[in-house]
N, C-alpha and C positions, 0 to 999 in steps of 0.2 A: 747404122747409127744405134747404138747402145740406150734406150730411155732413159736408165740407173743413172747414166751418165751427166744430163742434163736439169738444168734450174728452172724453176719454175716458170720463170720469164719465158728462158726457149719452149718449154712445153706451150706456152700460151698463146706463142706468136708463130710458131713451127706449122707448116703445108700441115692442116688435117687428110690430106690427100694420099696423105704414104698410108704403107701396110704395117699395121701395130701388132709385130707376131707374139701370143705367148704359148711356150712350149711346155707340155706337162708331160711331166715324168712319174714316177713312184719310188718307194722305198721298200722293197720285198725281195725278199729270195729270190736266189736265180741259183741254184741249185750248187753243189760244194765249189764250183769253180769259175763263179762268176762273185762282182761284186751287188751288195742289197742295192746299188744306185743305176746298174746295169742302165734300166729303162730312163733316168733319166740322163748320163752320162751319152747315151746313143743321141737323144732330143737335142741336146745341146750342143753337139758336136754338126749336127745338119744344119739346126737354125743358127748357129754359129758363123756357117760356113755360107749358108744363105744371104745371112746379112753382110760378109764379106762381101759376099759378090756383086749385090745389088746397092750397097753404098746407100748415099742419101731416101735411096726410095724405101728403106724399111726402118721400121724403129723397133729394135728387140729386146723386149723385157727378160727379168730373170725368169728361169725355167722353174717351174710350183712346180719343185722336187716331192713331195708327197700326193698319192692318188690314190684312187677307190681300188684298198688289194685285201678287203677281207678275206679273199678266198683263201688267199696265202698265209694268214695270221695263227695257222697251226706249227707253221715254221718259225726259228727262231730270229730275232730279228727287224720285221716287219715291221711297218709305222705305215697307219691307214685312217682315211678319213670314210667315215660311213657315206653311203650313196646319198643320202640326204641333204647332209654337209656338205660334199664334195661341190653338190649343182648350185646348194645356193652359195659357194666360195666364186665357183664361175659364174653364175650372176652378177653378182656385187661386183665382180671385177672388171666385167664389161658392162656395167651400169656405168662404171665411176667412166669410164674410156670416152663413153658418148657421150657422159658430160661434160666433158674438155674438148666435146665436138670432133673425135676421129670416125671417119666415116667407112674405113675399110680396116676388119679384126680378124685375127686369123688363129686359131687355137689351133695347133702344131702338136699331135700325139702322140710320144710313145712308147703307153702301156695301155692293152687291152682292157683291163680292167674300167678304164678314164668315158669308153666309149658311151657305155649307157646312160650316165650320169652324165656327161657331156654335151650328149643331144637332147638328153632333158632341160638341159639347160637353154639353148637354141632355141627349144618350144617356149618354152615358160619367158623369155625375152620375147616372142615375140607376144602371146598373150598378156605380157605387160601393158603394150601397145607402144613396143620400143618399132616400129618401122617409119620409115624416110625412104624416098626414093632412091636417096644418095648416099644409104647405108647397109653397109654388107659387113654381115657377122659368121666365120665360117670355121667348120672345122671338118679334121682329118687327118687319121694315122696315116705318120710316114710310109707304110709298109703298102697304104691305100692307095695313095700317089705315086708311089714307085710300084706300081702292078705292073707297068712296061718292061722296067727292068729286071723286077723277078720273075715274070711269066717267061722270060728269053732265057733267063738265069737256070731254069729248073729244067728246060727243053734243049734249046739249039748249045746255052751258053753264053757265056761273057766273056770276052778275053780271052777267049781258049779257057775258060771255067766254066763247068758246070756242076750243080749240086745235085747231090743225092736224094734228098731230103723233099717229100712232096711240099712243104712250103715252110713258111716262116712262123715257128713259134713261139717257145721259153725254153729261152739258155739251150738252144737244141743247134744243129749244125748253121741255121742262118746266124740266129742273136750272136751267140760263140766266135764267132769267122769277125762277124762287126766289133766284138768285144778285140778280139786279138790284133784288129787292125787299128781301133783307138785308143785303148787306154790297155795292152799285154801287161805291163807292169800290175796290174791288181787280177791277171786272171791267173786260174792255178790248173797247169794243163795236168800234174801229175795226181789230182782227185777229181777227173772228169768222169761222170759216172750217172746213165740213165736208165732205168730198170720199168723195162714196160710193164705193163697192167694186162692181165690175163683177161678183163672184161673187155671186152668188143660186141660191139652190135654195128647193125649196119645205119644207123639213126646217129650215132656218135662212136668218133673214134677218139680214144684217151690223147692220138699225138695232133687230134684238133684237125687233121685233112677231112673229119668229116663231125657238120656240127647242124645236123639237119633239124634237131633241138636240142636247147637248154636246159641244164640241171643246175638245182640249188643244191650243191656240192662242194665241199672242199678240194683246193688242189690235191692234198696228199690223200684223197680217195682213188685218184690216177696214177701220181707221180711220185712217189716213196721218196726218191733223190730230189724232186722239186725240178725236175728238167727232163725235156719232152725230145722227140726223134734220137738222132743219133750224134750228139756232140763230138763225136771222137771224131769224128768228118770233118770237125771246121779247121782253117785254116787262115793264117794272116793275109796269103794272097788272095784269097777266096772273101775275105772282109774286105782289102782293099777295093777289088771288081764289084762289091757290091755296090758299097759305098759309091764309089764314083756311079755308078749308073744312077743310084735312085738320087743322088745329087744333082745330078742333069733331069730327069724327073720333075724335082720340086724346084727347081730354076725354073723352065719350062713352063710348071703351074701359077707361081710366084709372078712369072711376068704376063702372063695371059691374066690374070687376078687385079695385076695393077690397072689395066684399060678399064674395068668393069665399071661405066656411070653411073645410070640410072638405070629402074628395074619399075614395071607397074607397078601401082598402088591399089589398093582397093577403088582410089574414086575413079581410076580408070574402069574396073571393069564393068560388065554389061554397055559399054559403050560399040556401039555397029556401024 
């Protein structure tokens, strides 16, 4: 079920019991041959297909097409909300949710940048002193939930595919392959173009397989093109194998998420 879709009446009288997914996206670069929506055009294609499939048990809001991507804002393009902003926009938005009494929220991620900002957001609801035994507030990159299907993807395979690419990052052969399998008509395969970074160390590596610590740094301190591994690898078929895996993924999660009741409280514990 669509929220957008619904009067205030059905909001008011509607099962608080279903899952109320909102999917966050961003607006930034994805390097010459993606589009600036990339990350949110991906979100809404899965939570999309989610809510197809699970019908009445989910209610899916619009996807908050803008997210925390200052890194990227040396690119042209770009439209970002500061980290500050971004947590308390995800507050206020699952403030207002619990007040209409829905008890199961699901923030559906994906762009990396959403994460920090995201869980700070999680923390700070709960120091509100938003908990209930019979409410679950949750989040996680798609790419989190589908670890099943890319850890097989990158090894054994999928479909008779497998990728090159030690893992999933920006506009590089996974994003690219996803890009080409939903929305090819905005991507431009004849200015695909990634130019690695001569800095490596064994603490970080620029194409992100190794991020043992964090730097306050711009993307284009790494990525000249704005796009990481090796794009020219991806392929529609190779998006569609992914797609469908981490689809089954986030079904999977999505209906184990629905059973969730109740969870202790504080005034349970120390009890023996």
């Amino acid at each position: 079920m669509r929220y957008g879709h619904l009067a205030w009446p059905d909001i008011k009288h509607i099962d608080k019991d279903k899952i109320v997914i909102l999917p966050l996206g961003s607006c930034e670069q994805h390097g010459p041959h993606m589009p600036i929506l990339t990350d949110t055009l991906i979100v809404t294609a899965f939570a999309e297909e989610v809510e197809k499939q699970m019908g009445d048990q989910v209610l899916l809001l619009p996807t908050l097409w803008a997210g925390m991507s200052d890194h990227h804002l040396n690119f042209a393009g770009t439209v970002t909300f500061n980290p500050e902003l971004y947590t308390r926009i995800l507050i206020r938005a699952v403030e207002t949710l619990i007040k209409h009494g829905f008890r199961k929220i699901f923030l559906l991620n994906g762009h990396g940048g959403n994460q920090v900002p995201a869980n700070q957001a999680l923390v700070e609801l709960y120091s509100r002193g938003h908990e209930r035994r019979d409410l679950w507030v949750g989040f996680a990159s798609y790419w989190s939930l589908g670890q099943p299907t890319i850890k097989k993807a990158g090894t054994t395979g999928i479909d008779g595919i497998k990728f090159e690419s030690p893992m999933l990052t920006h506009a590089d052969e996974w994003e690219y392959s996803l890009g080409l399998h939903i929305f090819p008509e905005l991507c431009h395969p004849d200015r695909v173009k990634a130019v690695p970074t001569p800095f490596k160390t064994a603490y970080y590596d620029v194409d992100m397989s190794i991020q043992t610590i964090s730097l306050s740094t711009p993307f284009t301190a790494f990525l000249a093109t704005g796009a990481a591994n090796r794009p020219q690898l991806a392929s529609p078929e190779k998006g569609k194998a992914l797609y469908k895996g981490i689809m089954g993924d986030l079904l999977d999660f999505f209906s184990t998420y629905k059973t969730w009741k109740e969870h202790p409280s504080n005034q349970d514990m120390g009890i023996f």
